[in-house]
C-alpha positions in Angstrom: 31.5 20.4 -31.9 30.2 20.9 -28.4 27.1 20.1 -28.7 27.9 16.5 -30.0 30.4 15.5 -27.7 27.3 16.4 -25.1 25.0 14.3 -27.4 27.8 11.3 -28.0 27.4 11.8 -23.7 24.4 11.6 -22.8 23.6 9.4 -25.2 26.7 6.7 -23.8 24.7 7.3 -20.0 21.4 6.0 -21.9 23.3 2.9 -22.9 24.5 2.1 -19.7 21.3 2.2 -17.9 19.7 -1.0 -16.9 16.7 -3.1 -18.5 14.8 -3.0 -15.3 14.4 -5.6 -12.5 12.9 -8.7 -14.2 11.8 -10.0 -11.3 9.6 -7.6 -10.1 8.0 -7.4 -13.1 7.5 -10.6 -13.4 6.2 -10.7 -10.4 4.1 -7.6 -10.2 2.6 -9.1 -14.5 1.5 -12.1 -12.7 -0.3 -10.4 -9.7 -1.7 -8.0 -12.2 -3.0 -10.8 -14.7 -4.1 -13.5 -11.4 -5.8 -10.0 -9.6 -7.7 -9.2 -12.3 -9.3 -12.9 -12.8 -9.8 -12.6 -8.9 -11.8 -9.3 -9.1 -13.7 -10.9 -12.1 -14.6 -14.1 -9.9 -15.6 -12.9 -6.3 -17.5 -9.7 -8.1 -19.4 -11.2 -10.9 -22.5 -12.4 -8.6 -23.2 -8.4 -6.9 -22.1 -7.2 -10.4 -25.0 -9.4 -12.2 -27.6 -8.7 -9.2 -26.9 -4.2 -9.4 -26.2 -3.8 -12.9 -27.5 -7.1 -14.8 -23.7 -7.1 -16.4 -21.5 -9.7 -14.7 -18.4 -8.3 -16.5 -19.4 -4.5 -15.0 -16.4 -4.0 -12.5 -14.2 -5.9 -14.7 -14.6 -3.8 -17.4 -13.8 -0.8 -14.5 -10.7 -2.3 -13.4 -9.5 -3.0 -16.9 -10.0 0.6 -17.6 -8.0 1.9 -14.9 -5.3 -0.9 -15.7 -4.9 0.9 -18.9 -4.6 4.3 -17.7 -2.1 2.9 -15.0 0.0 0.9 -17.2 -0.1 3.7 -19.4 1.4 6.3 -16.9 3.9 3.2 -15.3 5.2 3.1 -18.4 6.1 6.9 -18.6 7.5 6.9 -15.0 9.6 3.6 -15.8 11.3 5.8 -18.8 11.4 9.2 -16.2 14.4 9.3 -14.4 13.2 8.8 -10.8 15.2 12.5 -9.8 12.7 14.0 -11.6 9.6 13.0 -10.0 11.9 13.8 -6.4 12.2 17.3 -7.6 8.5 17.3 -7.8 7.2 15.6 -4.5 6.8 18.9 -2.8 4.0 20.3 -4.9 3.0 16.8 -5.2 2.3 16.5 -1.9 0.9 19.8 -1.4 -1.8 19.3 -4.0 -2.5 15.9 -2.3 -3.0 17.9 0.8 -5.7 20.4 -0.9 -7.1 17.2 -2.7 -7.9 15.7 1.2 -9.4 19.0 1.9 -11.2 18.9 -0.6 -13.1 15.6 -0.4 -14.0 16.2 3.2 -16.0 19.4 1.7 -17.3 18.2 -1.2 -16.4 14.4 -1.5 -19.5 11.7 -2.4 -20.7 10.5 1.2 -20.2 6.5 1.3 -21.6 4.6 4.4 -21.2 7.6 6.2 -17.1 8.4 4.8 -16.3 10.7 2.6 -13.2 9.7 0.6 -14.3 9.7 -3.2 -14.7 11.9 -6.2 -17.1 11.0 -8.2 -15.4 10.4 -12.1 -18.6 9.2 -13.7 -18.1 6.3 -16.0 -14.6 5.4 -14.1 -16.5 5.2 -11.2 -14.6 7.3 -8.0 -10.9 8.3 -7.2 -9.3 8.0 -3.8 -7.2 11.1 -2.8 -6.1 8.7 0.0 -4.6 6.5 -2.1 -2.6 9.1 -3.9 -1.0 10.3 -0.2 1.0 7.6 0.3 3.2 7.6 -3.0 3.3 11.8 -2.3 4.5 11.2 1.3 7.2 8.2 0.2 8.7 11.0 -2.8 8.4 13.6 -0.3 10.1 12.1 2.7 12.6 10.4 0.2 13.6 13.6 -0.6 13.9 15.8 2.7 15.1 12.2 4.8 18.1 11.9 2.3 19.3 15.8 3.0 19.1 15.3 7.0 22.1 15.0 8.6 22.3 13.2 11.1 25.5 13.1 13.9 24.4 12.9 17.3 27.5 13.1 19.6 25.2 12.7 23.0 21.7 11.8 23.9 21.6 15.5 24.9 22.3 17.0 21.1 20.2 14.1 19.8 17.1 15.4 21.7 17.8 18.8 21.3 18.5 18.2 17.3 17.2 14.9 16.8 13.5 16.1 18.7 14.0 19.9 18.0 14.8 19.9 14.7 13.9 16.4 12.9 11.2 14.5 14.8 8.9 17.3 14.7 9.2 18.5 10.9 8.9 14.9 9.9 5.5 14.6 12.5 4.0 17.7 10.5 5.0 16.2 7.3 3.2 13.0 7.9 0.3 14.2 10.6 -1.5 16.6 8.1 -2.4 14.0 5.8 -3.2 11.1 8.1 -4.8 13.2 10.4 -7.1 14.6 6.8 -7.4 10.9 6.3 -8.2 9.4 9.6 -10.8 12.3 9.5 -13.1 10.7 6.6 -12.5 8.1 8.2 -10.2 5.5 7.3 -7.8 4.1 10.0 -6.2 1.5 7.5 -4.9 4.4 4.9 -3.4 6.3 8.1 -1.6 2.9 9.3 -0.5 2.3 6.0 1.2 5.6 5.9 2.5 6.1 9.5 3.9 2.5 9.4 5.5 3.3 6.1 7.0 7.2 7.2 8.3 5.3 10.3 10.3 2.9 8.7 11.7 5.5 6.1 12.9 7.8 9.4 13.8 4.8 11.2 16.4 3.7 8.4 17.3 7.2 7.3 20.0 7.6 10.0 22.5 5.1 10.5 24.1 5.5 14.1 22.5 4.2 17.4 21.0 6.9 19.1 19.1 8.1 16.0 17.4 4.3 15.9 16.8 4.0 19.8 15.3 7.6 19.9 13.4 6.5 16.9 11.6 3.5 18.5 11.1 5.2 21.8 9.7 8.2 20.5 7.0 5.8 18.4 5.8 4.3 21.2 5.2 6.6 23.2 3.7 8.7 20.6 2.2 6.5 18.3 0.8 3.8 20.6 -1.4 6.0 22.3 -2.4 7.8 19.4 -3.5 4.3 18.0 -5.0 3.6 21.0 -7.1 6.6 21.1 -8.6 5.9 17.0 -9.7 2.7 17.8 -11.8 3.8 20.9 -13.1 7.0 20.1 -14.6 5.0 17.2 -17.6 2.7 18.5 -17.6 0.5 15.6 -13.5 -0.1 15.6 -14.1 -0.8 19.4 -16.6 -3.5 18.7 -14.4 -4.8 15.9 -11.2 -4.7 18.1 -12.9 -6.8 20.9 -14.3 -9.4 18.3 -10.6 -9.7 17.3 -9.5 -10.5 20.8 -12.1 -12.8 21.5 -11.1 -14.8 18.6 -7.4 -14.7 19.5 -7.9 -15.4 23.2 -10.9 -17.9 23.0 -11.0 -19.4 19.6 -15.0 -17.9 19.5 -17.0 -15.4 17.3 -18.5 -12.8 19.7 -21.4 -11.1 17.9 -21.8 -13.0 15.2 -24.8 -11.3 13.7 -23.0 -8.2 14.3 -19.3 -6.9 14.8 -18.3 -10.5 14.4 -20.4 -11.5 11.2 -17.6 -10.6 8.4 -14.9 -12.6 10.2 -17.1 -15.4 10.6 -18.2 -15.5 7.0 -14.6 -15.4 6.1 -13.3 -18.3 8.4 -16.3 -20.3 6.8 -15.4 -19.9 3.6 -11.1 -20.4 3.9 -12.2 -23.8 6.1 -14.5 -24.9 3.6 -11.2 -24.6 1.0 -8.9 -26.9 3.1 -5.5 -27.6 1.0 -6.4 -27.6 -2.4 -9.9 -25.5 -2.3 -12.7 -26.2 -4.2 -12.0 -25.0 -7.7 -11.3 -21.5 -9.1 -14.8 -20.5 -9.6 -16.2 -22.5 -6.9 -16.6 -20.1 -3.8 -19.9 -19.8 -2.2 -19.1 -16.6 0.0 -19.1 -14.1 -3.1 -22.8 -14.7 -3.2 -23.6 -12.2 -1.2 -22.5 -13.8 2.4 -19.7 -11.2 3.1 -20.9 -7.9 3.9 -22.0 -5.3 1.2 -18.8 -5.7 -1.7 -16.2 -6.8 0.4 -15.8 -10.4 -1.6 -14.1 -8.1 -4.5 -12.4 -5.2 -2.3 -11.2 -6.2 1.1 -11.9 -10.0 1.3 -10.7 -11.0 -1.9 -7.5 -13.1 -0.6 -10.3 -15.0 1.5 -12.2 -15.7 -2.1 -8.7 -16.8 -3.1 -8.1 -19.5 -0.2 -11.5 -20.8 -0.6 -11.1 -21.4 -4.1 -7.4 -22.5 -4.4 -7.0 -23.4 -0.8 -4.1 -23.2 1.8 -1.6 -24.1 -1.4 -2.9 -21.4 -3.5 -3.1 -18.9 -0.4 1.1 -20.2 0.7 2.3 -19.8 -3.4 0.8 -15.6 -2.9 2.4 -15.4 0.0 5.4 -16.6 -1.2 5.2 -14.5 -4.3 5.2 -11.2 -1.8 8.3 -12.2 0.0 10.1 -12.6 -2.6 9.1 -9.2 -4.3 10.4 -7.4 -0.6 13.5 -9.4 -0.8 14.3 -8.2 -4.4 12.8 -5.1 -3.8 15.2 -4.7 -1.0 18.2 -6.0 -3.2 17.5 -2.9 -5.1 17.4 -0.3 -2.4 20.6 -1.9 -1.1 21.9 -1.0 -4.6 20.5 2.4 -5.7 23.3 5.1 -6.6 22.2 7.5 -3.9 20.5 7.8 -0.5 17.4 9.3 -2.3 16.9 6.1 -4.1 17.5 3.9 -1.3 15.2 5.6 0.6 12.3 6.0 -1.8 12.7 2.5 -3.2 12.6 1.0 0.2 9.5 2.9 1.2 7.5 1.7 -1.8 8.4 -2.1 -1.1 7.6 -1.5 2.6 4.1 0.2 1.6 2.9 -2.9 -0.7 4.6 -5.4 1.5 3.1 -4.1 4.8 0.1 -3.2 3.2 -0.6 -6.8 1.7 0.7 -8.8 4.8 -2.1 -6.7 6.7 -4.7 -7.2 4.5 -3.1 -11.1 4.3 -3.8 -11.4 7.9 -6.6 -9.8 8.7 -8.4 -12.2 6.7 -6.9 -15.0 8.4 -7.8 -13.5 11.8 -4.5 -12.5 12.7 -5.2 -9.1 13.1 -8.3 -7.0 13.0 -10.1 -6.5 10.1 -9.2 -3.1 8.7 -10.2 -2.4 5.3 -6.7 -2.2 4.1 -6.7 -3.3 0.0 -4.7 -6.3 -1.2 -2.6 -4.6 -4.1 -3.3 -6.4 -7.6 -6.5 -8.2 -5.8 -8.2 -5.4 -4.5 -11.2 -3.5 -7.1 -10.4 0.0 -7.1 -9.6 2.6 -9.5 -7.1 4.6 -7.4 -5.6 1.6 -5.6 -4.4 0.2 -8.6 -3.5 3.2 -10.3 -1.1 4.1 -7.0 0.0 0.3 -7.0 1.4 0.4 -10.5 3.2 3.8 -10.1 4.7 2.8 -7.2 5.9 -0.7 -9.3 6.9 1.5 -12.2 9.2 4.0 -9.8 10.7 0.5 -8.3 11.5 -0.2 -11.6 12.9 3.0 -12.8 15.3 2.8 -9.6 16.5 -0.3 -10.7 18.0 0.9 -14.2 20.3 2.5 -12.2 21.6 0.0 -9.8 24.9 -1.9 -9.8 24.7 -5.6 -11.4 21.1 -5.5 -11.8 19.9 -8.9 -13.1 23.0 -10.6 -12.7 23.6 -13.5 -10.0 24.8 -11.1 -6.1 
């Protein structure tokens, strides 16, 4: 008799969990669907030249599409409390898997971030730190109390006692990461961990401590990447050059990329010249970058400044419903890790948006959806399918608020 009337109630919490946001996923379907005839187009010229098979790193991505639809759609049915209870190991393994590549990772253009999975091609341990550090910091932000009566107790607790465990928790993997090197993963994933400490407490010494304690930490600790690397110098000053003057310094060298890139989105004007059509994938942009990082400039030379404003358009839209559903998760946990996915693929494509407008510098960051790469998609669609999962739970989900 017991044991039914548990059955009769846990089967009655089943019924009353959402479908899932529909649009997210009808969002995040098209992006998949659009990215994938992206990849095809800016990568079938270097695919046909390397390995006489135009439909090579297609047939990659579509692989790892499977295997990450196929584990979305696991998460999406796993109540998101689950995967909390498990971000610690999580993490930790993502810390040894760092280590690890920076021993015995395959060398790259002088960075070792990859693991070599033969026919798959290579994994990205990166990639896989920033949905560890979002669960982890979810989890340990949502038990911190915080009730600062003075700017005295909040820099004695606040500093003491918060600040610094959250700087561990975040610094050994970006400071692994920045070591391969790759400055765009460690932005990613300082930006994010900021915003998810930044939101985590609600009074206003906890947010004004918060800010000041970025800058002063986290400017000069920018600062210092960029110089003590001569090629993010050189690419830094090309940036400023271009924002100050309107000119390409170097353009044989730090400045050739950007200028290629500019080339091609002025050549597209409004409408661009035709999916299909774009001239830079033939080799122009340096080594495989038309496919990888430069694929939303493939995208406004082919479908123009209209094609370019409707993916924009598309991300805000996923933040502002993504938001809607951290704003209406059941606990803090939720909030927390739903609103640290949406920032991570919202900051992460506005970056990669504008740095091949010439906004900002180019960094290497990957467009989600658009961007070739096994581990970068398989990360994107986890972090969709844990959105998702958190929406199942939340008040008036797909109804009119």
């Amino acid at each position: 008799m017991m044991s039914r009337k548990r059955k009769t109630k846990k089967n009655h919490k089943r019924k009353r969990l959402n479908a899932g946001d529909k649009v997210i996923l009808t969002i995040s379907t098209l992006m998949v669907v659009f990215g994938a005839m992206m990849i095809f187009d800016a990568s079938m010229y270097v695919a046909d030249q390397i390995f006489f098979d135009k439909f090579h790193f297609l047939i990659l991505h579509l692989q790892w599409l499977v295997i990450g639809v196929g584990l979305a759609t696991l998460i999406y049915f796993w109540d998101y409390h689950k995967l909390l209870k498990i971000s610690a190991p999580a993490l930790v393994i993502t810390i040894a898997l760092l280590l690890l590549v920076l021993i015995a990772g395959e060398e790259i253009n002088g960075s070792k971030r990859w693991f070599v999975l033969g026919g798959l091609g290579t994994i990205q341990p990166a990639e896989f730190a920033k949905i560890a550090v979002i669960l982890y910091l979810s989890s340990w932000l949502s038990k911190q109390k915080y009730n600062y009566k003075s700017i005295k107790s909040a820099y004695k607790d606040g500093f003491g006692k918060y600040l610094l465990s959250f700087i561990a928790i975040v610094g050994a993997p970006a400071l692994l990461i920045i070591l391969e090197p790759d400055l765009g993963t460690t932005m990613i994933i300082c930006i994010t961990s900021f915003l998810m400490f930044l939101i985590s407490g609600e009074d206003r010494i906890h947010t004004a401590g918060t800010l000041i304690s970025t800058l002063l930490i986290g400017l000069p600790l920018t600062t210092l990447a960029i110089t003590i690397a001569p090629y993010r110098l050189e690419r830094f000053k090309t940036y400023l050059t271009l924002l100050f003057t309107g000119e390409i310094s170097d353009p044989r060298g730090s400045g050739y990329q950007i200028q290629q890139i500019l080339i091609g989105i002025g050549s597209g004007g409004f409408f661009g010249k035709g999916f299909g059509q774009s001239r830079q994938r033939f080799g122009y942009l340096v080594e495989n970058t038309a496919f990888t990082d430069s694929t939303f400039a493939i995208l406004l030379e082919e479908l123009g400044f209209l094609g370019g404003s409707i993916l924009v358009f598309a991300w805000i839209v996923f933040f502002l419903r993504g938001f809607k559903i951290a704003q209406n998760a059941p606990d803090k946990e939720g909030r927390l890790l739903a609103m640290g996915i949406v920032i991570w693929l919202t900051v992460q494509a506005f970056l990669n948006m504008g740095a091949n407008v010439g906004l900002i510098p180019l960094t290497g960051i990957p467009l989600p959806f658009f961007t070739y790469g096994g581990s970068s998609t398989l990360v994107t669609l986890v972090g969709i399918a844990i959105l998702l999962n958190i929406s199942r739970f939340t008040k008036n989900n797909g109804k009119k608020q």
